[in-house]
Structure formats: C-alpha cells, structure tokens
N, C-alpha and C positions, 0 to 999 in steps of 0.2 A: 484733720486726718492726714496720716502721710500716707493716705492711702492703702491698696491692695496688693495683690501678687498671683499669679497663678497656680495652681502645685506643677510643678514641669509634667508629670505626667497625666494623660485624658484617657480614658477609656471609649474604643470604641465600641458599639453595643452591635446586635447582631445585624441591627437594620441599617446599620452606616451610618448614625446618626451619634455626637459625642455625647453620652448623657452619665454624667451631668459634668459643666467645666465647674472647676470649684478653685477656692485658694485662702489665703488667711486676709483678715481684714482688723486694720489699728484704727481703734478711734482715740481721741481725745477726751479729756473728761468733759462733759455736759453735750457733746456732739450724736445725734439719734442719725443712723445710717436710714433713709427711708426704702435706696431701690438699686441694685446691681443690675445692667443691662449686659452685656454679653456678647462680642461679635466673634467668632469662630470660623476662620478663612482658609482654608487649604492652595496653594497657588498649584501642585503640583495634579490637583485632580478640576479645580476649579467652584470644589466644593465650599459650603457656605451657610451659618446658621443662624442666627440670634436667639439669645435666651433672656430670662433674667428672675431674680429672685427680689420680692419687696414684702417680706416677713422673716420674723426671726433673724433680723439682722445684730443682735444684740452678744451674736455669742462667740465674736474673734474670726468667725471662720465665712466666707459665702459659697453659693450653692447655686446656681442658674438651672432649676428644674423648671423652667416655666416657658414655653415657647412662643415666642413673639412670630420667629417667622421661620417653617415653611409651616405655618398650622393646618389642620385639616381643614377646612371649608364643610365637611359635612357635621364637626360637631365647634362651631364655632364659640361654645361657652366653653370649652377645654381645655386649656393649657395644657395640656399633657400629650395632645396627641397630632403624632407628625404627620405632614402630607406628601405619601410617597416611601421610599426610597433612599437615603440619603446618598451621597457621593464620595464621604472621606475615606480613607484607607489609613492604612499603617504609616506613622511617619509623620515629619514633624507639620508643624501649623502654626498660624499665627493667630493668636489670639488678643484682641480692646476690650478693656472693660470702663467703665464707667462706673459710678460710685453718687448718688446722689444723697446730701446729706443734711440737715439741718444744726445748729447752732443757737442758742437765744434767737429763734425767730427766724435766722439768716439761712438763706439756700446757699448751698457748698456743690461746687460738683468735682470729680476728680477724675483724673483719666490713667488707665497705663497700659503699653501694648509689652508683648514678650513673646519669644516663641517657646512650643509647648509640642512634646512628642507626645501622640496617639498610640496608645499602645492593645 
C-alpha cells in the first residue's frame, strides 16, 4: 500500500467533536486493508480524539466513525458515542493515521501524519 491521506478539510460537528476524519486509501492488488485508526490533535486548544474504521475498507476511500477514545462509559458497547464535550474549534489540526493491512498472510501496517483544517 502506499498508503492514505487525509481530505485537508474536517468537519466540526456541533458537539466539538470531528466526526468523521476521512481520506482516500490505495491498495495494492491482493492486499485486504483490515483497520484505520485515527488520531486527531489540536495543539491550539489541546483538544484530542481517536477513531477508526475496520469494515468496508474495500472501496478507495476511509472513514473513522468509530470511537476508540473519549467514549462514553455509560454505553460501553457503542462506538458511536462521545463522552462529554469535545474541545476542537475552527482551525487547523494535526492529524496520524495508521492503516493496518494484510497481504498473502503478511501484516502490513502504514502510518502518515498531515495537517488538516477544521472547518
């Protein structure tokens, strides 16, 4: 894979949380993408999220609608839902992603950071 990319722009949603970061994603022929993780950094607010996405990674593009962390605590089988709050505002961010892949058998993982305005 030569890996991903972010789309430069993120949406912030009402709750101040980015949902969803997303970008394009190249595979290789015989290479199965298994898991997008997601880390989503604000320096200027100190805000901070993790996502990621491990289905439907077959169709060029990825999507991190799945919350690893600030999750709720009260519905802990939920990926979907946030705990809190968030922190990010308008403006740019840094965004890591990670790409975990398989090959004939072989784990692949790939990494790339970029920054990405919130809008």
């Amino acid at each position: 894979m030569a890996g991903g990319k972010f789309d430069y722009t993120v949406s912030l949603a009402a709750n101040n949380w980015v949902q969803w970061p997303e970008g394009p994603l190249r595979r290789v022929a015989g290479e199965t993408v298994v898991r997008v993780e997601v880390w989503l950094m604000q320096k200027s607010t100190g805000a901070i999220q993790m996502t990621y996405q491990y289905q439907n990674l077959d169709l060029g593009t990825w999507r991190a609608d799945r919350i690893w962390w600030p999750r709720d605590p009260n519905y802990p089988n939920d990926p979907t839902k946030w705990n809190g709050t968030g922190r990010f505002q308008i403006g740019p961010a840094m965004g890591t992603a990670v790409a975990i892949s398989t090959i004939g058998g072989n784990q692949h993982v790939y990494w790339w950071s970029e920054e990405v305005e919130i809008i």
